[in-house]
VOGU-3710 file (C-alpha; in Angstrom, 3 decimals, decimal comma):
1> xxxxxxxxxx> 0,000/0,000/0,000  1,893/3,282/-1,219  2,115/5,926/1,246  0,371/8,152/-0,687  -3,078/6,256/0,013  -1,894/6,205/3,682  -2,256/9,450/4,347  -5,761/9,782/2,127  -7,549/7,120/3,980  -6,075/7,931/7,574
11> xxxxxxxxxx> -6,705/11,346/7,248  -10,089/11,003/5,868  -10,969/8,365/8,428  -9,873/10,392/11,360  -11,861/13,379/9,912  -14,926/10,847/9,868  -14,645/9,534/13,234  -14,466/13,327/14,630  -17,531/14,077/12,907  -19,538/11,053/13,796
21> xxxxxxxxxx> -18,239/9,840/17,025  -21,149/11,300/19,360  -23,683/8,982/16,925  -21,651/5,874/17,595  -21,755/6,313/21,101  -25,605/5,662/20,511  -25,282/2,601/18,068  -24,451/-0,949/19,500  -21,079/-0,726/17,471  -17,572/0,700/18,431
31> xxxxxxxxxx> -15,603/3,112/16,459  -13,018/0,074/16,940  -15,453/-2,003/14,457  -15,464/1,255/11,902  -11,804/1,465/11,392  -11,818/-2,401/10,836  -14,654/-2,309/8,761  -13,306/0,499/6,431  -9,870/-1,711/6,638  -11,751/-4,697/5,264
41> xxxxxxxxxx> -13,663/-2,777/2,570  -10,576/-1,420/1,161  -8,775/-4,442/1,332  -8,824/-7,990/-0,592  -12,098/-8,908/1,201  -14,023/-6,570/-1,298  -12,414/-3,797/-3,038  -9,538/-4,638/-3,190  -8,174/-0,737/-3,585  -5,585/-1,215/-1,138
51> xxxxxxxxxx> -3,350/-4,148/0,898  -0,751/-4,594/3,506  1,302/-7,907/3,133  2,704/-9,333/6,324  5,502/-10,674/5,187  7,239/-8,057/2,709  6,487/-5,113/5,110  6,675/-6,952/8,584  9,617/-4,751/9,544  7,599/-1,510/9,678
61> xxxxxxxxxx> 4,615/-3,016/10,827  6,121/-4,580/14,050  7,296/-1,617/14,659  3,810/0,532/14,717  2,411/-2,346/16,684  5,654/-2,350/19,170  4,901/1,553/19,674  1,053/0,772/20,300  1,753/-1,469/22,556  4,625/0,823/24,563
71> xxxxxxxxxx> 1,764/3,681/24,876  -1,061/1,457/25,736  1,183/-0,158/28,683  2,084/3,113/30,008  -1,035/4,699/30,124  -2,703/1,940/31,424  -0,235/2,264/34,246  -1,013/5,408/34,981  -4,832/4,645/35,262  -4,110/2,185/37,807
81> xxxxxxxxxx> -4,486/4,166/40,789  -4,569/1,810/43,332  -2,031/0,593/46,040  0,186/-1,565/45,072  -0,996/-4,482/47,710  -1,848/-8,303/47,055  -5,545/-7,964/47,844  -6,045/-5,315/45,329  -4,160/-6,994/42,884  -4,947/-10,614/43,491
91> xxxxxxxxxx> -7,760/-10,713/40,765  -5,367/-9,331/37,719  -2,477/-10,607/39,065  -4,143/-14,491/38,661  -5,569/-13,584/34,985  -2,547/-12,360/33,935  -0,193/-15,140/35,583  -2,068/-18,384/35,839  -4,985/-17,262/33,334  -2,706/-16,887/30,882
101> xxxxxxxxxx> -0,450/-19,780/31,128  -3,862/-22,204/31,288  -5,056/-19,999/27,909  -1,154/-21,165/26,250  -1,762/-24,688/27,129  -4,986/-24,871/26,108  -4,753/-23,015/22,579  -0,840/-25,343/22,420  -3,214/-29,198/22,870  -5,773/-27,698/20,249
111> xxxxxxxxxx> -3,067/-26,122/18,011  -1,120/-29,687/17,972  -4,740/-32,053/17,645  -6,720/-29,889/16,068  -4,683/-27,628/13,379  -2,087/-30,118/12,994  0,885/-27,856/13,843  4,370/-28,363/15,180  4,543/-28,402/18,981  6,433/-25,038/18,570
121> xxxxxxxxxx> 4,492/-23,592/16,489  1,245/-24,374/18,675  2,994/-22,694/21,660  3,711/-19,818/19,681  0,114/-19,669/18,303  -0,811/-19,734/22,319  1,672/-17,337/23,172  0,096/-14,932/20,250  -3,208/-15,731/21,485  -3,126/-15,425/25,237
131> xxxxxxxxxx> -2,473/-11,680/25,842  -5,903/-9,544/26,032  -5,654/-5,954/24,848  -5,151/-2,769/26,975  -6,429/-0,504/23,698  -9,802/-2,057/21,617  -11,455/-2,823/25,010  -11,543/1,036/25,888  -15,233/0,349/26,729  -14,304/-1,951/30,007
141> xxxxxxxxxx> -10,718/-0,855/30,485  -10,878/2,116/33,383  -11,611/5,519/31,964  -9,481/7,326/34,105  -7,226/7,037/37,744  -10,567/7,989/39,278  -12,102/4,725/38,431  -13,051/2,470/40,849  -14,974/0,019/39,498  -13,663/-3,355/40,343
151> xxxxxxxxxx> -14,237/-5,442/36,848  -12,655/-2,642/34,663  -9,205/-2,610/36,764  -8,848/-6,155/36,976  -9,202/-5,919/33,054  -6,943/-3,296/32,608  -4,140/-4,993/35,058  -4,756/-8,598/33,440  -3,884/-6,798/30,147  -1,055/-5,016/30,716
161> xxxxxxxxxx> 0,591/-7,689/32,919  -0,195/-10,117/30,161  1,805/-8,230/27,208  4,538/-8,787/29,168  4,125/-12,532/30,624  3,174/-14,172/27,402  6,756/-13,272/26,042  8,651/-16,529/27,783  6,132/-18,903/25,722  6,926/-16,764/22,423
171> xxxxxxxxxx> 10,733/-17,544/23,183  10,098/-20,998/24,617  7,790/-21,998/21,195  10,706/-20,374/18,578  13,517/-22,601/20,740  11,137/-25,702/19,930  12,033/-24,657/16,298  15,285/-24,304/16,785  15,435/-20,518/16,444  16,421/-19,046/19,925
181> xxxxxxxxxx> 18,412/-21,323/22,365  16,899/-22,966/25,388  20,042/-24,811/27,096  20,113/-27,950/28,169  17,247/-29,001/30,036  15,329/-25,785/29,185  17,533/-23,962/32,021  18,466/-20,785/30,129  14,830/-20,489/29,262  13,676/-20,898/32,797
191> xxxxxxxxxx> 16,658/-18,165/34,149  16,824/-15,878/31,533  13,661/-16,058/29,887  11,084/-16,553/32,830  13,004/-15,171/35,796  15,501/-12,560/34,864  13,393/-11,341/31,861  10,155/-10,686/34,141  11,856/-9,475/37,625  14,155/-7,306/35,579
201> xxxxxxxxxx> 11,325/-5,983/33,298  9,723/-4,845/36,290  12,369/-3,631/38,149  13,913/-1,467/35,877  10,425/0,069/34,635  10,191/1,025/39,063  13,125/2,228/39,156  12,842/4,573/36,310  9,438/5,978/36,842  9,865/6,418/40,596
211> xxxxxxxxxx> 13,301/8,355/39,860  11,950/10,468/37,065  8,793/11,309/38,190  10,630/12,554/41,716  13,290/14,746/39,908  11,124/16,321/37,855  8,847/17,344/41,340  12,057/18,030/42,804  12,565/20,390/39,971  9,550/21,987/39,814
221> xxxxxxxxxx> 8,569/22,122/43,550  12,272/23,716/44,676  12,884/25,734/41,856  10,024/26,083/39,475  12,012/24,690/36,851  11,607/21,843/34,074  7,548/22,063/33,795  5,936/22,392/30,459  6,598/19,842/27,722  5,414/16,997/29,098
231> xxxxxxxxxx> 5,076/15,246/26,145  8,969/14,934/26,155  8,644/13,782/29,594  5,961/10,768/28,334  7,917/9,755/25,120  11,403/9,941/27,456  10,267/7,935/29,749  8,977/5,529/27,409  11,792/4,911/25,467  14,203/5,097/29,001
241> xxxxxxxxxx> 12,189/2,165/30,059  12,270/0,135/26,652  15,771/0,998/25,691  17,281/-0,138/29,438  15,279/-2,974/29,695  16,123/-4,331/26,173  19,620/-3,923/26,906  19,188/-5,661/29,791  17,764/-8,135/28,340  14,087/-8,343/29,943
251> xxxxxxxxxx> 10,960/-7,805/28,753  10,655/-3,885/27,752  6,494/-4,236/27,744  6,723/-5,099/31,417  9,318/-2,340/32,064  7,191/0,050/30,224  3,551/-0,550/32,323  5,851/-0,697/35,301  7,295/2,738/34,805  3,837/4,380/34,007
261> xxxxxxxxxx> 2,688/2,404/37,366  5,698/3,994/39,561  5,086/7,114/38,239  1,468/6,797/39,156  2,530/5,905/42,647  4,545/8,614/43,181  1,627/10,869/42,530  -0,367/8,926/44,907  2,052/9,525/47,582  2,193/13,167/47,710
271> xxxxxxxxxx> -1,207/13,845/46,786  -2,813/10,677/48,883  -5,982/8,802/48,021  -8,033/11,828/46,561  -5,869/13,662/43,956  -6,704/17,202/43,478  -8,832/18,153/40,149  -6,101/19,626/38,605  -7,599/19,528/34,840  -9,943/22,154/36,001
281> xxxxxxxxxx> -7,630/24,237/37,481  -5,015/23,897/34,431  -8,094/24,908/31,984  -8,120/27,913/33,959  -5,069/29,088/32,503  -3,290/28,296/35,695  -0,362/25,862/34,554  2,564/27,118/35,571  1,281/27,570/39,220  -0,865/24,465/39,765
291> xxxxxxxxxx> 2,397/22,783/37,744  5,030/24,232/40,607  2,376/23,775/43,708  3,889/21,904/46,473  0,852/19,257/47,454  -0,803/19,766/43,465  2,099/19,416/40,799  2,266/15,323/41,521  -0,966/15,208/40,187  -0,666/17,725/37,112
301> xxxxxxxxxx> 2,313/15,599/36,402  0,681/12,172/36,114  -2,381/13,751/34,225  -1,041/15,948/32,111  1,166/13,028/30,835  -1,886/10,633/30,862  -3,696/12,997/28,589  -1,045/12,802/26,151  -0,585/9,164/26,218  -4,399/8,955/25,411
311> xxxxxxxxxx> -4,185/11,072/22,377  -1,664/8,815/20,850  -2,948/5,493/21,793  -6,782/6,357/19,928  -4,316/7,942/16,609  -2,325/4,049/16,770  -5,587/2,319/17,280  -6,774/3,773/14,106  -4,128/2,683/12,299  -3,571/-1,204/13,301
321> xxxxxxxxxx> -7,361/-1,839/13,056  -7,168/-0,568/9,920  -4,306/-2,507/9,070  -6,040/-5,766/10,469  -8,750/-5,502/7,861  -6,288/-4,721/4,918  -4,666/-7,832/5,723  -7,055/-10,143/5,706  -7,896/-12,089/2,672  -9,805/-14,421/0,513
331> xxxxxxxxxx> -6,485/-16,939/0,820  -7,323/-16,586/4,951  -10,432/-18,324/4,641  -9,505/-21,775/6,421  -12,296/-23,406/7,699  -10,953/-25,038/11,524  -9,348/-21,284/11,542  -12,595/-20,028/11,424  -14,022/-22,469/14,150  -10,645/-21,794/15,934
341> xxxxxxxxxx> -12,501/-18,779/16,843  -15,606/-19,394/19,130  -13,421/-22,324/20,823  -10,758/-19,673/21,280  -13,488/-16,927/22,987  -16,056/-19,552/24,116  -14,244/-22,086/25,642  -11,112/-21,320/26,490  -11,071/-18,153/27,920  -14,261/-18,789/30,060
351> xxxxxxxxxx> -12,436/-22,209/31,803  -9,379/-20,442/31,854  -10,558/-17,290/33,743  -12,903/-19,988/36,302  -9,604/-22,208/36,905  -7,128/-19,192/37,297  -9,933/-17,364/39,735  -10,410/-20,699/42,145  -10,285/-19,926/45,972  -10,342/-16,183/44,536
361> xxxxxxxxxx> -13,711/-14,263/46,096  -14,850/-12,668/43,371  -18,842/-11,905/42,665  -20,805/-14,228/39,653  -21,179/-10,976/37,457  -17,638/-10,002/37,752  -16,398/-13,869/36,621  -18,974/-14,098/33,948  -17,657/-10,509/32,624  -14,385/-11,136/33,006
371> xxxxxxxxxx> -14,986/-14,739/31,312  -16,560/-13,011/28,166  -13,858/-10,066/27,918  -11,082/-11,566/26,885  -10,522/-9,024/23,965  -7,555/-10,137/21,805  -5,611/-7,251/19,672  -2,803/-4,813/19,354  -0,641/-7,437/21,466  -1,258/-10,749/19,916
381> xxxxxxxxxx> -0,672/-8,005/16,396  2,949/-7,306/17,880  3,750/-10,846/18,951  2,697/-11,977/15,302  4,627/-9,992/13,596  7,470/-10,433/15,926  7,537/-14,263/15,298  7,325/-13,746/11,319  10,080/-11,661/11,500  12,439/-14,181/13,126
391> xxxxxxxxxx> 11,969/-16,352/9,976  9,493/-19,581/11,049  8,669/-21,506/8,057  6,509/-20,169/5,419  3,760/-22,786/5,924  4,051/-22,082/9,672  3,694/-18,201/9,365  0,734/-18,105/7,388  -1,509/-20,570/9,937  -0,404/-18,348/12,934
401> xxxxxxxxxx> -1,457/-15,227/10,776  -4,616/-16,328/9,372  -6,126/-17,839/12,657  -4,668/-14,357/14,595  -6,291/-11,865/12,153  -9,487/-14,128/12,144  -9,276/-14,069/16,108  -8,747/-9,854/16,362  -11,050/-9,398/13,714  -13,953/-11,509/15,376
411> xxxxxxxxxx> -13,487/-10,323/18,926  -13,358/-6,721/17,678  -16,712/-6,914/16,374  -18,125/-8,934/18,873  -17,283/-7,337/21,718  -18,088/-4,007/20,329  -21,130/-5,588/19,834  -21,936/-6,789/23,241  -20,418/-4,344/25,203  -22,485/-1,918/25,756
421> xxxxxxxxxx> -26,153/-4,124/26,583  -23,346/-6,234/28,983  -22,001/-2,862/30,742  -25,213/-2,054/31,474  -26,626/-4,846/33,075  -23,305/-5,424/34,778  -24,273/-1,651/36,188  -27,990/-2,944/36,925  -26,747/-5,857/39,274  -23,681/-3,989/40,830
431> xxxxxxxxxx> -22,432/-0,774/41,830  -19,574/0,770/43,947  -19,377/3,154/46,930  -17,117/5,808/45,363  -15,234/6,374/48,371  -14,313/3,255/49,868  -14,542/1,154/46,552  -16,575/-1,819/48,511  -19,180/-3,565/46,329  -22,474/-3,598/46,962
441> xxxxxxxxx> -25,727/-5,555/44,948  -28,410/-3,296/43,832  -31,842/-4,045/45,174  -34,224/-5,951/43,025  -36,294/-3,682/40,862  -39,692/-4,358/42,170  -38,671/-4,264/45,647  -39,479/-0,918/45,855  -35,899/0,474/48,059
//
């Protein structure tokens, strides 16, 4: 697809969605579904105007789906404003540890029975397949650090813990192909790639946010210096995170969310558990002071930088959806991929969210929401592009990219579908006491309290 048409259909796309987003928000569709549908139009599935091929322009392409992913992580970090203690985090922490390896094994025993591939390959496809996305599910992902609803954080934390996680099984499935070394006994997989990779991911994401995010109060609290620019301040910390950790040789995604959640917590810290409404404030044309303000420029810091972060991530969503759809082809139509699909959403994310939740207290509608919104995108996108480019077999490649587009593609639309009737009565059965964050059950309707 020549450049050229790039910029004709992004910008007119963008210019669509600004004009008609306050109707979608009325329809039982996502603007998520319009930039795929528009994608699919365009692409071999109709017109066949326009076309992205996997495999001659995977270098670019991973790399727009590597930055989507880096943004995502790190404003989903920032959202999650809540302390960092087991019993808050047991729910996420489960989905995105023991959820996810249960969804790997699952997808690996169909993958090997079922689609008839290599053991490698069929960890790789589960490895593609287990992370859920921290961008298309905007809908049940938390809106903002002020959220407190219970479903939509455990949603956002599963997914941004799970970018990271799933990235031993990617390097376990390409050493069963003899493409990345395991040692003897699977050792250097087991230290390097599960252990050091994860702990180090994380720690040098903490590190880095915590440290940043106090100089620059230090900065601006003692001497009213280094405010303004804050996009500098996102992108820098970003690529701080990524660049170390890579070097390092952990997982960068991890190091990423981690950094965006340190820098969260250091906001929480000065500014406690109700941060001061600083966006109001700021649009009064009061930046510099509320920005320098001993108790108040924590929490301009973290928003200011969330707000930016947001800004990008919708921009990238609109172009890998779109990209998704101009992928997909008439060649992709594989009938057990196709059925890959429900088994994939229908089966095994509902057992493995049930298994990886057992002994966990957690409410009926929360499990069967959290069973049903297992949204698969911009991260299973990254990991499959990743694995093409480290040269698997032709044959190989194509299965893992026809039953991944097939998978994005469905759970797009159906969950853009559902979402909003489910949301709802998820809201009708349950709501939260804003300050303290308990749950409580609504009364029955004709009980008349």
């Amino acid at each position: 697809m020549k450049f050229e048409l790039w910029y004709l259909v992004m910008g007119a796309l963008l210019v669509a969605i600004a004009l008609v987003s306050s109707v979608v928000k009325r329809l039982p569709l996502t603007t998520t579904m319009l930039y795929l549908g528009v994608g699919i139009l365009l692409g071999p599935m109709v017109a066949g105007v326009a076309k992205v091929d996997p495999f001659e322009d995977v270098g670019w392409l991973e790399r727009v789906a590597e930055f989507g992913v880096l943004v995502s992580l790190f404003t989903a970090g920032l959202k999650l404003r809540v302390p960092l203690r087991f019993k808050e985090w047991s729910v996420p922490l489960r989905l995105a540890f023991l959820s996810m390896v249960l969804t790997v094994g699952m997808v690996t025993m169909a993958g090997v029975w079922w689609l008839g591939l290599p053991l490698g390959a069929a960890v790789l496809l589960g490895a593609i397949l287990a992370p859920t996305d921290p961008v298309l599910a905007s809908e049940v992902q938390l809106e903002s650090a002020a959220d407190r609803d219970r479903l939509r954080f455990s949603l956002t934390g599963e997914a941004s813990l799970n970018d990271g996680t799933a990235f031993p099984f990617v390097m376990l499935g390409l050493g069963l192909l003899g493409l990345h070394e395991l040692g003897d006994g699977g050792w250097k997989w087991i230290a390097v790639d599960v252990l050091w990779s994860v702990i180090g991911g994380l720690g040098i994401g903490a590190i880095l946010g915590a440290g940043v995010g106090q100089l620059v109060l230090y900065f601006r609290q003692k001497h009213r210096e280094s405010f303004g620019l804050d996009e500098f301040l996102t992108l820098g910390l970003i690529g701080l995170s990524y660049g170390l950790a890579l070097l390092a040789h952990t997982y960068g995604f991890l190091a990423v969310f981690a950094a965006g959640l340190a820098l969260r917590h250091v906001e929480r810290k000065h500014t406690g558990d109700e941060p001061p409404d600083v966006v109001a404030i700021a649009a009064l044309g009061k930046k510099e002071e509320i920005a320098t303000h001993p108790k108040k420029s924590a929490a301009y810091l973290a928003e200011a930088v969330l707000g930016f972060n947001e800004q990008i991530e919708r921009i990238l969503e609109v172009a890998l959806v779109l990209i998704v759809g101009l992928m997909l082809a008439p060649a992709f139509l594989d009938l057990n991929h196709l059925l890959f699909v429900p088994f994939l959403l229908l089966v095994v994310r509902p057992l493995s969210v049930w298994l990886g939740l057992l002994g966990c207290r957690v409410e009926r509608e929360q499990r069967l929401m959290l069973s049903w919104f297992g949204i698969r995108g911009i991260g299973s996108l990254f990991y499959l592009f990743f694995i093409i480019r480290k040269e698997v077999p032709a044959e190989i490649a194509s299965n893992l990219l026809s039953v991944t587009l097939w998978c994005i593609a469905t759970s797009v639309v159906v969950h853009g579908i559902s979402v909003t009737s489910l949301m709802k009565w998820y809201r009708s059965r349950v709501r939260y006491d804003d300050e303290k964050g308990s749950r409580r059950k609504l009364a029955p309707a004709h009980s008349g309290r």
